[in-house]
C-alpha positions as CSV (number, residue, x, y, z in Angstrom):
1,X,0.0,0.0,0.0
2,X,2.8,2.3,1.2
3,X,4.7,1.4,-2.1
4,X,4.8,5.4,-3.5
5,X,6.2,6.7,-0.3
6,X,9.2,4.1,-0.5
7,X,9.5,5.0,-4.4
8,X,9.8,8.9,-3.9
9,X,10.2,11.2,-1.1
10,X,7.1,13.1,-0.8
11,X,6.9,16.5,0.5
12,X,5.7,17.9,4.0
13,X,2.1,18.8,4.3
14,X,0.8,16.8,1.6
15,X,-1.7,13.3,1.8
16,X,1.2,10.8,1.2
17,X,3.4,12.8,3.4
18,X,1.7,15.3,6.4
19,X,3.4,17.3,8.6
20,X,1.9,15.8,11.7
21,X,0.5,12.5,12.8
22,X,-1.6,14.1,15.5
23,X,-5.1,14.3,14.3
24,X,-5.9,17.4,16.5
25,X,-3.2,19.4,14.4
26,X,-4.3,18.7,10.9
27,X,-6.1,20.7,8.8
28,X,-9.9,19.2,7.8
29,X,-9.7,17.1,4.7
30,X,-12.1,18.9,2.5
31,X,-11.8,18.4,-1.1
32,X,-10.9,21.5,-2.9
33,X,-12.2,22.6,-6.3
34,X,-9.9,20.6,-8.4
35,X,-10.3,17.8,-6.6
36,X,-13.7,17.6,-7.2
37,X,-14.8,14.9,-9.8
38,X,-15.4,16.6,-13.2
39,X,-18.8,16.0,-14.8
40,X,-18.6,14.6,-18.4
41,X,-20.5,17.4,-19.5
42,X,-17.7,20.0,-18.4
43,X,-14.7,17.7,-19.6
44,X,-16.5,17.6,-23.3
45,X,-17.8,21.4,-23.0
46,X,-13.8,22.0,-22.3
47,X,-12.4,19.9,-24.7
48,X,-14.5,21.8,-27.6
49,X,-13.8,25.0,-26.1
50,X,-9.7,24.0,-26.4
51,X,-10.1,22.8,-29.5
52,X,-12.0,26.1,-30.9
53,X,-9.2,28.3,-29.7
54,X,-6.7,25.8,-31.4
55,X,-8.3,26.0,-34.9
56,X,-8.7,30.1,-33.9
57,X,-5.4,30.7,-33.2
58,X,-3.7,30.9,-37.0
59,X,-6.7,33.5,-37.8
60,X,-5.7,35.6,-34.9
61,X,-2.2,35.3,-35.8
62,X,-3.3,36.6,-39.6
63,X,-5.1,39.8,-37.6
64,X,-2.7,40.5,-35.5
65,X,0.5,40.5,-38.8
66,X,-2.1,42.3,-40.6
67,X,-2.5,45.2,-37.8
68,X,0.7,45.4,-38.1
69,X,1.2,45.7,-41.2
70,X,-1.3,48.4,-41.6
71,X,0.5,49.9,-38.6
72,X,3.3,50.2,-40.4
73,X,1.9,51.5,-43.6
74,X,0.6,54.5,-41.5
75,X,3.8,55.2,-40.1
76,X,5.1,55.1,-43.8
77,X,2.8,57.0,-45.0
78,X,3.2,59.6,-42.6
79,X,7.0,59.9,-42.9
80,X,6.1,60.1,-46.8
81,X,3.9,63.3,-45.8
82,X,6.6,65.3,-43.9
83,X,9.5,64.4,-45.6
84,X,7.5,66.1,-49.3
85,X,6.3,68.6,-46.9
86,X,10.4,69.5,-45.6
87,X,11.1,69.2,-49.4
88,X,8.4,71.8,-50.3
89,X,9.5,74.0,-47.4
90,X,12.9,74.1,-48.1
91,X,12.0,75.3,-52.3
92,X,9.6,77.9,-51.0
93,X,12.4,79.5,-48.5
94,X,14.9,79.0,-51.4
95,X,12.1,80.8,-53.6
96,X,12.0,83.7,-50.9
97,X,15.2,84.5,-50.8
98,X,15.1,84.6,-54.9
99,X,12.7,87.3,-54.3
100,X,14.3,89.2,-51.6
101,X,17.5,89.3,-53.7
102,X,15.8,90.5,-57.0
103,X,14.2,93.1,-55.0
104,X,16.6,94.2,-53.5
105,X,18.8,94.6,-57.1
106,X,15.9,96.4,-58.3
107,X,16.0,99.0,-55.2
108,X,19.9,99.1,-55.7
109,X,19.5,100.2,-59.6
């Protein structure tokens, strides 16, 4: 009967192993949640529910690459939009000071 405590040391404070052989010390053996037999019902329900995520999982993998994607394609388009607007900026300045010099070469005549 006693063959799994001679195979393994077990740890203190568990059924094969407590931490005290008085019976006035120990903690009241009630079963605990999962140790509570499973219905049939809840072992199928969550066995479908495991295998839905599983067959879910390589279309969330395609939305998530794909926000990404579109994440990323906003950020280059963005960086598209102020680098033409720097370039446009830096003609009109270069226009402006065209203008400023051929008026002032007209004042100067």
């Amino acid at each position: 009967m006693n063959t799994r405590q001679s195979t393994y040391r077990t740890a203190p404070g568990t059924i094969d192993g407590p931490r005290t052989h008085d019976p006035k010390n120990q903690a009241p053996m009630t079963p605990s949640l999962t140790e509570l037999p499973a219905r049939a019902s809840d072992a199928i329900a969550s066995h479908q529910n495991r295998n839905l995520e599983m067959q879910l999982m390589p279309e969330a993998l395609a939305r998530a690459q794909m926000q990404d994607r579109l994440r990323e394609a906003e950020h280059e388009r963005r960086s598209a939009r102020l680098i033409a607007a720097r370039r446009l900026q830096r003609r009109a300045e270069r226009a402006s000071l065209r203008a400023r010099r051929a008026l002032a070469m007209a004042v100067m005549q």
